[in-house]
C-alpha angles and dihedrals in degrees: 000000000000126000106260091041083063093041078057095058102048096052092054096049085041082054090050102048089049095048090049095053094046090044095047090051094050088062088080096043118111101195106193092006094292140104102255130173102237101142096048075053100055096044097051081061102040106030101064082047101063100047098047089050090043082053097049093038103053090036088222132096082237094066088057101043101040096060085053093051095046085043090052090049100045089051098053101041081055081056099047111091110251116223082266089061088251122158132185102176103043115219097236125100099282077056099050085039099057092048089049102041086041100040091045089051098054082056099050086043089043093045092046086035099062091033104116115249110259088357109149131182110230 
């Protein structure tokens, strides 16, 4: 693997890791008083993102599906109680909300992502 193909890589699972914490954290936020879904929000913009530029970047379908599976499992061990009884992705609707948006949306970034560029099916 060249170099800049793993400095690809790395960015894009740096990016990963970075999208799923502050995502995570936004389940819990209550702009304006109220129970908003802002992280399910924020993940049905990034992460298709992330996945179509890690795609594009890497130049390999890998480079698009493996953000979306890191993205899926750092999401769920967040939501997973601690021994203390901590939780970081609630397990109410903003929560669920935030593991299907998002995971639907790694799908829809990895599928467009991985999708030659002017292919066309005749």
């Amino acid at each position: 693997m060249p170099v800049r193909t793993g400095a690809a890589y790395v960015l894009v699972l740096v990016l990963t890791v970075e999208l799923a914490l502050a995502e995570a954290v936004l389940t819990a936020t209550r702009p304006f008083g109220h129970p908003l879904p802002v992280a399910a929000l924020v993940a049905a913009v990034a992460n298709p993102l992330l996945t179509w530029a890690g795609g594009r970047i890497t130049g390999r379908t890998a480079g698009a599906v493996v953000p979306g599976v890191l993205w899926l499992a750092l999401v769920m061990v967040l939501g997973s109680k601690r021994p203390e009884g901590d939780l970081i992705v609630l397990g109410n609707g903003r929560g669920f909300g935030l593991i299907a948006v998002g995971a639907l949306a790694a799908v829809i970034g990895a599928v467009v992502g991985t999708t030659p560029r002017g292919s066309t099916s005749r």
